[in-house]
C-alpha angles and dihedrals in degrees: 000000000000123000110203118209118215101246086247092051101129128227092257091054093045083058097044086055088055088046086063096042089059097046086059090058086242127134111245129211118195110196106189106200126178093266105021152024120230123182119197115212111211137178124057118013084218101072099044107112104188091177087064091053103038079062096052120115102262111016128122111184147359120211129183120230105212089179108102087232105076108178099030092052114109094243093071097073088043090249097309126126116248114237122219123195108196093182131275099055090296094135121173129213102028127091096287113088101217119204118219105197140173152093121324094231129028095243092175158320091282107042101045073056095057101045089045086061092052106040079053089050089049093050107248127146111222142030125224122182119157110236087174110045118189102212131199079207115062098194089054126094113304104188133257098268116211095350087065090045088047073051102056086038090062092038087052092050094050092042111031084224108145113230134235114187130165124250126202118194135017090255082062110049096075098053085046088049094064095050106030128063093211132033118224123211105194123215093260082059098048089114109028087119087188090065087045091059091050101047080048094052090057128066108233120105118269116219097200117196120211111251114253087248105036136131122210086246095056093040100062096041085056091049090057090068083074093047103041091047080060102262108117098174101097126150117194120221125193104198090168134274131250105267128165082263120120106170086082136027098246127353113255106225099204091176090075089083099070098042084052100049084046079055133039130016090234124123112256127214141193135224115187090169091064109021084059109027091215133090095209092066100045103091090047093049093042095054093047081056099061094036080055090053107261119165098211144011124213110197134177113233127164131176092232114029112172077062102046117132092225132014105352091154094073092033106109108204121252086261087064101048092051084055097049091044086066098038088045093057092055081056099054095044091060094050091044097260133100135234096189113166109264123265089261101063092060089058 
């Protein structure tokens, strides 16, 4: 249920809504826009007296959410898109595109430098790099831990290019909050719901990646373990799902977009490396993302790779991002974005 504030409600009003939410035994959520203040009612659908609330000083309206999702429905925002600054001007959400590229793993000191450098040079806005990997082999690279998170800190400082890194268990999530600028939640981690929490209980933006078997439906009520837990700064990322096809990795549902964008008020990114397994159709994949609506791309790049540690099949090389960043703006202008270079490409 969603309680809407009249845009004059004042602030004693709002708190005198959420005194009779809690009497109720009910969670309140308060979302403070520029116009209006909306406050989403959530726990059992048997205590929720919308008769009570409707009568309240201030409010104008009370509208029930039937969607299982309650915070992440798009009625909660009242329609409105939710807006999610990662750092360094890379704000999702909004009418920029912004590009989140990278290696897959974090190798070494040297060579996240290098591709740094060279995500910066293409024009992208973020970097991502894994210092935890969760791997179907155990015997395969497992990441360097703290010391590749201490990697991407100094690329970030020498670049200004914000940092989006995986984490793997709740133990986990408070040491890569204080490195990274936004948190990952991988695909093998889609319902650990306890990971969820955590990420949830911090303030860092969570960028959260649709499990390989997951429905919409499934999805979004996952990613309400992050909302509800407090944390409202969630970016969705379809990477692509398990299918009967073998001509690709995954298959990338790109109608997902839409449906999203019909349905939450989340941000919505794409993954063509993933979500394709081959670095000859990301770019294809990552320009019909942007031509079906999408608010963000996360692709793998690395300066080398048929020696890459992980993944170098889907990894495109740092000529080829700068090639794409051009070819990906044309895109957005016809569909009414932008996917300008990032401000750290001009220093």
């Amino acid at each position: 249920m969603i309680v809407v504030m009249r845009p004059d409600a004042t602030k004693q009003e709002v708190q005198h809504v959420v005194k009779l939410i809690k009497e109720m035994e009910l969670k309140d959520h308060v979302i403070e826009g520029t116009d209006l203040t909306v406050i989403a009612v959530i726990g059992d659908d048997r205590k929720k007296d919308g008769s009570v609330l409707e009568g309240a000083p201030g409010v104008d309206r009370v509208m029930k959410v039937l969607a299982p999702y309650k915070m992440a429905a798009k009625e909660t925002r009242s329609g409105k898109k939710t807006l999610i600054d990662i750092g360094g001007g890379c704000v999702f959400g909004g009418k920029q595109v912004p590009v989140i590229a990278g290696p897959c793993s974090v190798e070494d000191e040297e060579k996240i430098m290098v591709a740094a450098r060279a995500v910066k040079a293409a024009g992208a806005h973020a970097l991502r790099g894994g210092a935890f990997k969760p791997r179907t082999n155990p015997y395969a690279f497992q990441g360097h831990g703290e010391d590749g998170l201490k990697m991407l800190a100094a690329a970030r400082a020498e670049t200004g290019l914000p940092i989006v890194t995986e984490v793997l268990t709740p133990s986990e999530v408070e040491m890569v909050s204080e490195y990274a600028d936004c948190l990952q939640i991988g695909t093998r981690n889609s319902q650990n719901y306890k990971l969820l929490e955590a990420c949830g209980n911090q303030p860092k933006p969570v960028l959260y990646k649709r499990g390989m078997s997951m429905t919409l439906d499934e999805w979004l009520q996952a990613a309400e373990y992050i909302l509800a837990a407090g944390n409202p700064n969630v970016i969705l990322c379809e990477r692509g799902i398990r299918t009967f096809e073998d001509h690709t990795r995954n298959t990338l549902s790109l109608s997902v977009v839409p449906e999203l964008q019909f349905r939450t008020h989340l941000p919505i990114v794409i993954d063509p490396s993933h979500g394709t397994g081959h670095a000859r159709l990301v770019p294809s994949m990552a320009k019909a993302a942007i031509a079906a609506g999408c608010d963000g791309l996360a692709i793998e790049m690395h300066q080398d790779p048929q020696h890459a540690m992980t993944d170098g099949a889907q990894s495109i090389t740092p000529e080829v991002l700068t090639e794409l960043m051009g070819q990906l703006q044309r895109v957005a202008e016809a569909v009414d974005k932008e996917c300008i270079p990032g401000a750290a490409a001009a220093v």
